[in-house]
N, C-alpha and C positions, 0 to 999 in steps of 0.2 A: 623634751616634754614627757611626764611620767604617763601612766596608759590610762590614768584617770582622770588627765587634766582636760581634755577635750573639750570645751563650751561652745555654747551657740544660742543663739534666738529661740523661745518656746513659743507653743500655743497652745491653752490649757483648753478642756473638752467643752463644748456649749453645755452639753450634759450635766457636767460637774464632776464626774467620776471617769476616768478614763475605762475604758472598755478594751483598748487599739490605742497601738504608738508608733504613728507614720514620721518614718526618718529622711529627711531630706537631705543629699548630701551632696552639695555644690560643684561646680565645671572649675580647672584650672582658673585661679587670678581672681577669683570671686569668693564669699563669704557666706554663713548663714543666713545673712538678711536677703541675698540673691533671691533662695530658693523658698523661705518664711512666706515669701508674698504667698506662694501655690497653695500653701496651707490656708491663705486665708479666702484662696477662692473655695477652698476644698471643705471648709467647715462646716456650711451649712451642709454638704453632702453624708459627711460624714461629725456627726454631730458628738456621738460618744470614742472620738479619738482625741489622743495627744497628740502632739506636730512639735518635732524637733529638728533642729535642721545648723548640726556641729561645723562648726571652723577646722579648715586641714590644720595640720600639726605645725605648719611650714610658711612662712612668708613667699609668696612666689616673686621671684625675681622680675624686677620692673614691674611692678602692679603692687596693686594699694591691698590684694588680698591673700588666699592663702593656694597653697596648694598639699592633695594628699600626698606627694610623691614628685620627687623632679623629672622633668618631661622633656627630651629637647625633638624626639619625633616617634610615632607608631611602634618600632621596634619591636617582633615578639616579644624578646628576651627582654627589654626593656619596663614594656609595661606588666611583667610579668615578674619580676622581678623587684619591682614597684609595689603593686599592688599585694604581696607577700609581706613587703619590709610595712606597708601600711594599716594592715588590717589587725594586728592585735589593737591600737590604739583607738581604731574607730570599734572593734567588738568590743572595747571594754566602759568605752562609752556610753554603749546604745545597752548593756546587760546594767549599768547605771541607771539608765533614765529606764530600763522594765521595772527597775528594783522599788526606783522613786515613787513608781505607780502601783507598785504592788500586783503588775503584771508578770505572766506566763510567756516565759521564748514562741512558743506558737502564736503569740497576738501581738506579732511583730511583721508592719510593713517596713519595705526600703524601695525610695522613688531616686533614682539620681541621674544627674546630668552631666555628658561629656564624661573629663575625669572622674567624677563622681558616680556615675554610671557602672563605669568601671569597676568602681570600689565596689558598688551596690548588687553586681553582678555575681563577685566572687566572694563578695560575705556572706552574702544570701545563699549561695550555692555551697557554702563550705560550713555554714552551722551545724552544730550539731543536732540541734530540733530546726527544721527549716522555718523560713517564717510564711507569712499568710499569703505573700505575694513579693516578688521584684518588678519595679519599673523602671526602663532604661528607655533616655533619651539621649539620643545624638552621641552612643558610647560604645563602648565594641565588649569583645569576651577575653579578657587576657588570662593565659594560662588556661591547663588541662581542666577540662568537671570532673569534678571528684567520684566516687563510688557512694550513694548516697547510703544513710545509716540502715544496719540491718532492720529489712521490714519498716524501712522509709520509704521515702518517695520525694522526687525534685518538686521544689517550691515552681507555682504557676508566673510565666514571665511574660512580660509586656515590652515589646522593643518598639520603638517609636523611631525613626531617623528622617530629615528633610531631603529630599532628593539633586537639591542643591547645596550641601553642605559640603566645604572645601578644606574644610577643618580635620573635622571626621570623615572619611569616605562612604557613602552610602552604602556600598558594598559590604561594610562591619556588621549590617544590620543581618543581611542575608549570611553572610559565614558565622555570626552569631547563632541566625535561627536552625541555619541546617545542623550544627553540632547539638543545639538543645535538641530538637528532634532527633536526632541518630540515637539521643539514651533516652529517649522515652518523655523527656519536659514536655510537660502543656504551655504550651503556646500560641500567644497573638500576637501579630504584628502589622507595626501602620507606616505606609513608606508618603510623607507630607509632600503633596508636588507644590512646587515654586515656594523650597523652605528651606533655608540655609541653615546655619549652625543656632539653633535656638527651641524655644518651643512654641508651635503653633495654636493657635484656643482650638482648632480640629483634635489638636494629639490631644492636646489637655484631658480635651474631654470625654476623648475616648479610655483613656487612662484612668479616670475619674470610674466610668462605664462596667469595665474593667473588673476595679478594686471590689464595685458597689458589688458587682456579682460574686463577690465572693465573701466580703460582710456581712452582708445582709442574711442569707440563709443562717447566718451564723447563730443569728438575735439577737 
């Protein structure tokens, strides 16, 4: 698949004009339409965004949907090596959908789940203009943080994980957050008690919470 071909489900702005172009980007075995729905709890919050939310590049094996990257368990070297071979195709999708709106690399959210999370951690972390915010559920940190750009600064990150997730280990969320803290990332984070591999309407909303704080000032 060429680095352009990427598609998925939209959601155009209440507003009418985009402002913000929140990317959604799916858990192993699953599709755009998985994560589409969050956008449409998230629109009336945010009213002057776009909601995109791309299909992995990949058929995942045994399952009806996609995957960024083949996965057969946690592996550093694995998912790290993954999420490297993965990310030109999802950058050049989402610098497509800024283009389509006639937006700025800076008025760029990434929300993602599990695998996707993943993705959304180290795209967001390795742009060259950061974007306005990462949100990660139920996903870990694969691979080093970069040195961010001269007279930058790391994009603000939201880790969310269920404390009963056997999928992902809970654990991801905290060796996530200590590395973003040890370079200086602003950071929150919400550990869901009695929540397995999913997202809870607690995380949501705190994520929601989150973003808004960081939009809003914007105008």
């Amino acid at each position: 698949m060429s680095l352009s071909q990427l598609d998925g489900p939209r959601l155009s702005p209440l507003g009418g004009t985009a402002r913000q172009l929140i990317v959604l980007v799916h858990g192993y075995g699953a599709d755009g339409n998985d994560l589409i729905s969050l956008g449409k709890v998230w629109q009336a919050r945010f009213p002057d965004a776009a909601f995109f939310a791309p299909n992995g590049p990949e058929p995942a094996p045994g399952s009806p949907g996609f995957q960024w990257f083949a996965l057969t368990d946690l592996n550093p070297e694995e998912t790290e090596r993954g999420v490297e071979a993965a990310a030109p195709g999802l950058d050049a999708a989402i610098d497509a959908e800024l283009a389509a709106h006639k937006l700025n690399p800076e008025n760029l959210a990434l929300l993602g789940f599990s695998q996707g999370a993943m993705m959304a951690l180290h795209i967001g972390l390795h742009r060259k203009v950061p974007p306005l915010a990462i949100l990660s559920y139920s996903g870990l940190l694969a691979g080093r943080i970069p040195m961010p750009a001269p007279g930058g600064a790391y994009p603000p990150v939201f880790l969310s994980h269920g404390d009963s997730d056997q999928v992902v280990p809970p654990q991801m969320l905290f060796l996530a957050a200590g590395a973003l803290r040890q370079v200086g990332a602003q950071i929150d984070w919400h550990l869901a008690r009695n929540t397995a591999h999913g997202i809870d309407p607690e995380s949501l909303e705190l994520g929601a919470q989150f973003l808004r704080n960081i939009i809003v000032p914007l105008g």
